[in-house]
C-alpha positions in Angstrom: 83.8 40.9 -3.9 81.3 44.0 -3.6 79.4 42.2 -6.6 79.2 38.9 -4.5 78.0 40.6 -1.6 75.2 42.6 -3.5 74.1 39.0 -4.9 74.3 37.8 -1.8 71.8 40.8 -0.2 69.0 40.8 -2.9 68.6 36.7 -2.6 68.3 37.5 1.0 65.7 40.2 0.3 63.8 38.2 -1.9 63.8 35.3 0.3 62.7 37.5 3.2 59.8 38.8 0.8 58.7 35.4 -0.5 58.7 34.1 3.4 56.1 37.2 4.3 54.1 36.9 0.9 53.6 33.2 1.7 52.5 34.1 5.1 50.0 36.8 3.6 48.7 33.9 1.4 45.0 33.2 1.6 44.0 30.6 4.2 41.2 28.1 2.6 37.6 28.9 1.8 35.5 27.8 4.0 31.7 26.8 3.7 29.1 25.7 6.5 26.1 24.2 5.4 22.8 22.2 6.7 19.9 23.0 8.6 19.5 26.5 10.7 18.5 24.0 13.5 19.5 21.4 15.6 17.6 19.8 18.6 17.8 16.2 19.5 18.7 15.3 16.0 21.1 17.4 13.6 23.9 17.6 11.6 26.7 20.0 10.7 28.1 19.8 7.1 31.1 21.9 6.2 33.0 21.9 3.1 36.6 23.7 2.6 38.1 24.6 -0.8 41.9 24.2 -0.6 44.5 23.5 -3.6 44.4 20.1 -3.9 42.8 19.2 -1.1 45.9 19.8 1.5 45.0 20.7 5.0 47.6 20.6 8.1 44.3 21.3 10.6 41.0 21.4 10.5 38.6 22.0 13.3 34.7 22.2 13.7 33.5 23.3 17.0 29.5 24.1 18.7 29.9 26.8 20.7 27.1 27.3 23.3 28.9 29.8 25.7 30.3 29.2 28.1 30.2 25.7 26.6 32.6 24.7 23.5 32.1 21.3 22.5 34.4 19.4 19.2 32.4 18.3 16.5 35.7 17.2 14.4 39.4 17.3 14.7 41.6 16.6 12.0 44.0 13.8 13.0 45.7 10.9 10.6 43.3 8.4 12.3 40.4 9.8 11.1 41.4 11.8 8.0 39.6 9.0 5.9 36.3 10.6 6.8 36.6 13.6 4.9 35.7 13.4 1.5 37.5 14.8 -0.8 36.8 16.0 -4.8 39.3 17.9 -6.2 40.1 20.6 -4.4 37.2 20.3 -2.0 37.2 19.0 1.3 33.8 17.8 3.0 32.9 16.0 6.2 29.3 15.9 7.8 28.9 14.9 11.4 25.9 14.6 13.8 25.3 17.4 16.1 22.2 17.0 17.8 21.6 16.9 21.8 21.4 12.7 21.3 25.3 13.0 20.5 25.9 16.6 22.6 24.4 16.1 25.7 25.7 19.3 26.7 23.4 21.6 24.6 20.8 23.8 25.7 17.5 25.6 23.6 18.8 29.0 22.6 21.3 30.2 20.1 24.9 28.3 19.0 27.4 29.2 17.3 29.5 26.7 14.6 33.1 27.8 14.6 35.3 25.9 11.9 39.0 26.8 11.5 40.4 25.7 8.6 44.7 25.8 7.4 46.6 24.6 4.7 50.4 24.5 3.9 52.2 27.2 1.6 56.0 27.7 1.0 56.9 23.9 0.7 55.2 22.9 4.0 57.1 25.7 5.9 54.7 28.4 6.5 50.8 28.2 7.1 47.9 30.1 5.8 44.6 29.9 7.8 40.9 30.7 7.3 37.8 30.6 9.9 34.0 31.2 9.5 31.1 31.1 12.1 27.3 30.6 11.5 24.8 31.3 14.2 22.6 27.6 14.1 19.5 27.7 16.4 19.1 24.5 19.2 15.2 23.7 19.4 14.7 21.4 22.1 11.2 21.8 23.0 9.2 19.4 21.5 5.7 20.8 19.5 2.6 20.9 20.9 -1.0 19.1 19.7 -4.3 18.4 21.3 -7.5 17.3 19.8 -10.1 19.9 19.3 -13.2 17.8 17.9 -14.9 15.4 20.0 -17.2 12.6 20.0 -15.0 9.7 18.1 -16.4 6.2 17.3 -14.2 3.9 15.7 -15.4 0.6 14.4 -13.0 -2.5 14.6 -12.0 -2.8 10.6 -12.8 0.8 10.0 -12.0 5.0 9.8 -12.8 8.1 12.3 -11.8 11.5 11.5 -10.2 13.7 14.3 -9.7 18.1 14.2 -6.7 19.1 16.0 -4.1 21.6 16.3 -0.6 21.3 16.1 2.5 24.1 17.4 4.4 25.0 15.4 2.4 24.5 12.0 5.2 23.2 9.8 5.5 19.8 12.6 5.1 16.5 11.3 1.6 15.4 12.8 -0.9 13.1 12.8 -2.6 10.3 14.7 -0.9 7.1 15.8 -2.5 3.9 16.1 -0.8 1.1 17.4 2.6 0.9 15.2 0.5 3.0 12.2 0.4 6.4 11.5 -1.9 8.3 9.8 -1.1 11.9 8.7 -2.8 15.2 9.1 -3.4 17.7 6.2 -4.1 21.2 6.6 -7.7 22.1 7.1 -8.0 24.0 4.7 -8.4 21.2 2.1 -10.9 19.9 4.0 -13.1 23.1 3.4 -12.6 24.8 6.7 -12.8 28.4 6.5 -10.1 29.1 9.3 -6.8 31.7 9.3 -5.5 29.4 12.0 -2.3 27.7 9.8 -1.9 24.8 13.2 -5.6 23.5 12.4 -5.3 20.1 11.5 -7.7 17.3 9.9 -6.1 13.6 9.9 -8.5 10.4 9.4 -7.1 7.3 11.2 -8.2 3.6 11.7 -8.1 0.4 14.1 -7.5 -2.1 11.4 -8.7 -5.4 11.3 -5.8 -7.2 13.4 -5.3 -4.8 15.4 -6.6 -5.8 19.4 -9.4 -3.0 20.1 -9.1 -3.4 24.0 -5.1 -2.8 23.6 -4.2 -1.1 20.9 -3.2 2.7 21.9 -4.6 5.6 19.6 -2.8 8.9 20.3 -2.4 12.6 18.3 1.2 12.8 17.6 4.2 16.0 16.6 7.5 16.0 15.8 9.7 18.1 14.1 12.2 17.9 11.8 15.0 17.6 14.4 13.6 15.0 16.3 11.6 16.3 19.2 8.0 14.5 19.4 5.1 15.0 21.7 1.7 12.7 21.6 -1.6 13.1 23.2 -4.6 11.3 24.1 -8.2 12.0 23.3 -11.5 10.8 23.7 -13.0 7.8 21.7 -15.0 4.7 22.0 -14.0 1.9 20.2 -16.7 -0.7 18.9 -15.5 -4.6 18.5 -16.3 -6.9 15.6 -16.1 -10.5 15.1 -15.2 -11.0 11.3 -16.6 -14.2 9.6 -14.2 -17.2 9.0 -14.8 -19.2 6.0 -13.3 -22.0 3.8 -11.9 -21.6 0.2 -11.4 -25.0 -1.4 -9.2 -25.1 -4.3 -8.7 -27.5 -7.1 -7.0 -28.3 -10.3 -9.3 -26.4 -12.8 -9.1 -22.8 -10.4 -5.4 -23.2 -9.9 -4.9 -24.0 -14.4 -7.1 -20.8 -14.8 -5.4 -18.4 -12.8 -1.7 -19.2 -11.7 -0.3 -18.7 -15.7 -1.6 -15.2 -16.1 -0.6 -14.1 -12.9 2.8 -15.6 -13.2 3.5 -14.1 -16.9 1.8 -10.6 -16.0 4.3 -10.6 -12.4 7.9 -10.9 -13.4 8.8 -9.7 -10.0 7.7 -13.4 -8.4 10.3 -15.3 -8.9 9.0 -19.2 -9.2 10.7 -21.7 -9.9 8.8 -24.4 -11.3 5.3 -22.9 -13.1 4.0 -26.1 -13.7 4.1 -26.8 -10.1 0.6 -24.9 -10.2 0.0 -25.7 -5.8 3.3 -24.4 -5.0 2.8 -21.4 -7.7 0.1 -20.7 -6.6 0.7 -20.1 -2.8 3.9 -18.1 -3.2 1.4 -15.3 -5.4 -1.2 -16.0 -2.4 1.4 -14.9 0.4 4.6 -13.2 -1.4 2.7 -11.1 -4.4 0.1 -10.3 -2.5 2.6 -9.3 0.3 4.3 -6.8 -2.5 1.0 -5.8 -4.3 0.3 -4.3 -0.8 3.7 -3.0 -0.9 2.6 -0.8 -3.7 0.0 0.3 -2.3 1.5 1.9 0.9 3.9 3.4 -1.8 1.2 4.7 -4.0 -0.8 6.3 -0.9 2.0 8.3 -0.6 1.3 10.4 -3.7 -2.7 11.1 -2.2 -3.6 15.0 -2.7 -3.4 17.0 0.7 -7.5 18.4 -0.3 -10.5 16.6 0.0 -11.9 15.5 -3.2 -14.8 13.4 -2.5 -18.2 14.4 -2.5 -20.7 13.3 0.2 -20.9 9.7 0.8 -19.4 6.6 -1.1 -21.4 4.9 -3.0 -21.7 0.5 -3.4 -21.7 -0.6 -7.1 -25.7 -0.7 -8.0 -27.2 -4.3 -8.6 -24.6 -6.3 -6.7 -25.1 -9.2 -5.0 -22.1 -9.4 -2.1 -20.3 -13.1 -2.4 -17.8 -11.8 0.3 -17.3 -9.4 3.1 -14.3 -7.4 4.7 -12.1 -9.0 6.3 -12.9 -12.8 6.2 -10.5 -15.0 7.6 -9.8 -17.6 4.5 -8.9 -21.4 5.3 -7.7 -22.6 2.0 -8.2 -26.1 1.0 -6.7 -28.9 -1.5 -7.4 -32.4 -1.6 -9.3 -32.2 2.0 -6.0 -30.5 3.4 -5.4 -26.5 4.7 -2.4 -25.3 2.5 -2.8 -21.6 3.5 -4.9 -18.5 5.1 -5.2 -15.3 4.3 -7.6 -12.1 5.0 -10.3 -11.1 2.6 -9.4 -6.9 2.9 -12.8 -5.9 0.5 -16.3 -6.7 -0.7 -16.7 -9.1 -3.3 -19.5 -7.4 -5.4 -21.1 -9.7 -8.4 -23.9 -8.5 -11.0 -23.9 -9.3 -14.6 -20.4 -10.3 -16.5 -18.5 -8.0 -17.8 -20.8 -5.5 -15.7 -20.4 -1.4 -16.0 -18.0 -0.8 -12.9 -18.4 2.8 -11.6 -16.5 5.5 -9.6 -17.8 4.9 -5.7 -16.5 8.9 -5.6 -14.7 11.4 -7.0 -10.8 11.7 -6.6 -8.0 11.1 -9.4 -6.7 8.2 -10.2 -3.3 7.2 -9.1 -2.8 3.3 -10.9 -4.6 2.2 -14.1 -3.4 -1.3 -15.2 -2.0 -5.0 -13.6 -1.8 -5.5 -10.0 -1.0 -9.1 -10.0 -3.7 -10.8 -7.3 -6.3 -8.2 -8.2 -5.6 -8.8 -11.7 -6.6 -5.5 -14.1 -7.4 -2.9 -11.1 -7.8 0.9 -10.8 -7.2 2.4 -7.4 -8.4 6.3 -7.2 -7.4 8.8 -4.7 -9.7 10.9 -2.7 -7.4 13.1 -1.0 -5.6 13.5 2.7 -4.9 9.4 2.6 -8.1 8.2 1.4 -8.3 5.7 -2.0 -10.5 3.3 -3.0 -9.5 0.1 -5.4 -11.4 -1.8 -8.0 -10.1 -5.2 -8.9 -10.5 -8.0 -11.3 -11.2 -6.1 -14.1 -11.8 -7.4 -18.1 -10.8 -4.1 -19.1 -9.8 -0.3 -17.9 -11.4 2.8 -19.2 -9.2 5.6 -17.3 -5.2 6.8 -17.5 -3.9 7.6 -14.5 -3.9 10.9 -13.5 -7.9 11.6 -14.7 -9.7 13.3 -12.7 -13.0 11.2 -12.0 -16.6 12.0 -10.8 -19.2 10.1 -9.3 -20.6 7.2 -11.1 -17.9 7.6 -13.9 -17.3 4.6 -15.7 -13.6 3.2 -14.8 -14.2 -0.2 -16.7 -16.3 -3.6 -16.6 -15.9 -6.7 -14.4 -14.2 -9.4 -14.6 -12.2 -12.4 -13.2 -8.4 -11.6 -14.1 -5.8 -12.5 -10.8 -6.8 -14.5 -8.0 -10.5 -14.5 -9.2 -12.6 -17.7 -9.4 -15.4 -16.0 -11.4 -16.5 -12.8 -12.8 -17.2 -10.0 -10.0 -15.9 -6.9 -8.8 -13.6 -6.9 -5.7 -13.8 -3.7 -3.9 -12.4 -1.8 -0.7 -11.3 1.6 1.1 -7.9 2.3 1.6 -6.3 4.5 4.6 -2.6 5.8 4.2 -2.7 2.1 1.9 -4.5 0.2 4.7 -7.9 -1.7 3.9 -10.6 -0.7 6.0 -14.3 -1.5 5.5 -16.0 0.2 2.8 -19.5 0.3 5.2 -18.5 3.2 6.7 -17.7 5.2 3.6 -21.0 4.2 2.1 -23.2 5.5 5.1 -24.8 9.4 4.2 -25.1 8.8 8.3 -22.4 7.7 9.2 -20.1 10.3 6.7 -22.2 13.2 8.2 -22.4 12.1 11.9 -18.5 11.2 11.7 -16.7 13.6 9.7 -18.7 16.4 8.3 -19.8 17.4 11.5 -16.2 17.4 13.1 -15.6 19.7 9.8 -18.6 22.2 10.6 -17.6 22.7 13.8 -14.0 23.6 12.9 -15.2 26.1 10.6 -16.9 24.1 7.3 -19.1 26.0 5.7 -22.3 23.7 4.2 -20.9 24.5 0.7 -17.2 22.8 1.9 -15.9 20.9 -0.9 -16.4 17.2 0.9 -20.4 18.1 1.9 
């Protein structure tokens, strides 16, 4: 019986130490993650490590004393939004004021309490973890600091500012555009003030110079913005409408190249060479611009042109910027379209030239400008060549002045052999007259730079 009894006492010894070890067990690991700061914007990301993923609660909290406010509660409702990989557990919800109304700029805490099961279910073991996360809620400051800005309808004006604090995304707004600013230091100024800005912005063609609003702008990265006026005059222009008249000869020469050099227009009938040919004049020209804006996104953050741009030598212009195109067949319109560039013809198969330095960024087919090199010249400004017979640079080359890039031609939407030519801003055309004026580049932007700081020797004089 004493033997039974004995039994009896060790089993309920062990069970009483198994019950306390299981209590003692370690409670999950815990991890919080994202930004250090949230404002109107924000997230908080927090990942706990578990066996097999089991949790019987999990809370994440935003402590702003006296203020607690949930950021997520573990129910079965909403347990699909965690995801889970293995043993890891992660959810990610938003945290910014736009969702927390109740925060305030200062200092928060995120508390996350974390506990999975042990023992069968019976007993618990639980972890928590805090991280101090900061609420910034003031938005950053910017105001102009150069003055005297004349913008031409169609083209570019630089603008000096300053912008607190330095790491804010800034710039100038125009209308629904923006254009960014670049430290200005690439722009040669000699300045230990990290919030100097240099942006270079323009009223584009369509765009109504009586209405359309022009304003520095700041925001940071957790979604507080401020903007700004400054001064400017704006000076209108009345653009030249003109009639294109197409026939069956143009459309045999250049709808099959451009249709077997695009695979991403998708036509259905290529011998249907009208209906071919007006789905490359709206829809590939449309995502040829596309490209553009996409490769203006790669432009170097320093100046790399020299002084002003210069027009290809011994050209005759056959077009200007930003004519407005009626196109005709068989005495009807069919389309319209904008001319964004100078058409520049000389001799075929003409030396075409560098207008500037800068490196270039696309070296081959760009289906309506046919063979084309587009070359950047830093902080958002490019220039393109189209219509090439052939290409002399890779891209990536670093280019001077009056290198040669290749020779004219009349590949794409080209009726004979000439160069087609424009300035791009942040991939928007603007007119290349500007960029070609020693007055206008010193009146309009070297000057602004000198007075920030430029020295003469600055890498864009």
């Amino acid at each position: 019986m004493w033997k039974v009894l004995v039994v009896f006492v060790l089993l309920a010894v062990g069970a009483v130490v198994i019950w306390v070890n299981a209590g003692n067990a370690p409670g999950p690991t815990i991890e919080i993650n994202g930004p250090a700061v949230i404002g109107r914007t924000g997230e908080v990301s927090v990942s706990v490590v578990t066996p097999k993923g089991a949790l019987k609660r999990f809370e994440v909290v935003l402590a702003q004393d006296p203020t607690t406010v949930p950021v997520f509660t573990l129910t079965q409702s909403n347990a699909s939004e965690l995801t889970v990989a293995g043993d890891r557990v992660s959810i990610t919800r938003p945290a910014g004021k736009n969702v927390v109304p109740e925060l305030k700029q200062g200092n928060a805490e995120i508390r996350v309490t974390a506990v999975r099961p042990v023992f069968f279910g019976l007993r618990e073991a639980a972890s928590t973890q805090k991280r101090g996360v900061e609420v910034r809620l003031l938005p950053p400051q910017v105001n102009v600091v150069s003055s005297f800005h004349y913008v031409n309808h169609g083209g570019s004006e630089a603008v000096v500012y300053r912008v607190t604090p330095p790491d804010a995304q800034s710039g100038v707004r125009v209308g629904n555009y923006e254009y960014p600013g670049y430290p200005a230091s690439g722009a040669g100024v000699a300045s230990s003030d990290p919030a100097l800005r240099v942006a270079f912005f323009a009223l584009l063609w369509d765009q109504d110079p009586k209405n359309t609003p022009i304003r520095v702008y700041a925001r940071d990265s957790v979604g507080n913005e401020s903007s700004g006026s400054f001064d400017y005059r704006i000076f209108p222009k009345q653009f030249r409408a003109s009639r294109i008249t197409l026939d069956d000869a143009f459309l045999a020469k250049v709808v099959p190249p451009i249709v077997q050099n695009s695979p991403e227009l998708k036509v259905e009938d290529p011998s249907d060479l009208l209906a071919a040919y007006l789905k490359i004049n709206r829809d590939l020209r449309k995502m040829n611009n596309d490209t553009i804006t996409k490769l203006a996104a790669q432009t170097s953050p320093e100046i790399l042109w020299r002084g002003p741009f210069k027009q290809l030598t011994n050209t005759a212009v056959e077009a200007g910027f930003a004519d407005q195109r009626t196109y005709i067949y068989q005495g009807k319109e069919v389309d319209r379209q904008v001319h964004l560039g100078f058409d520049l013809a000389s001799l075929a198969g003409a030396p075409v030239k560098a207008a500037n330095r800068g490196r270039v960024l696309h070296a081959g087919w760009l289906g309506i400008y046919g063979n084309c090199v587009i070359i950047d010249h830093g902080m958002g400004l490019m220039s393109l060549y189209a219509h090439l017979s052939s290409i002399e640079v890779q891209v990536g080359d670093l280019v001077d002045l009056d290198k040669e890039i290749g020779r004219s031609g009349s590949t794409g939407l080209a009726g004979g052999d000439h160069l087609h030519f424009t300035m791009l801003l942040a991939g928007n055309a603007v007119t290349p007259i500007d960029w070609w004026s020693a007055q206008w580049v010193q009146d309009r932007v070297m000057r602004k730079l000198s007075d920030a700081g430029a020295p003469a020797t600055s890498a864009a004089r």
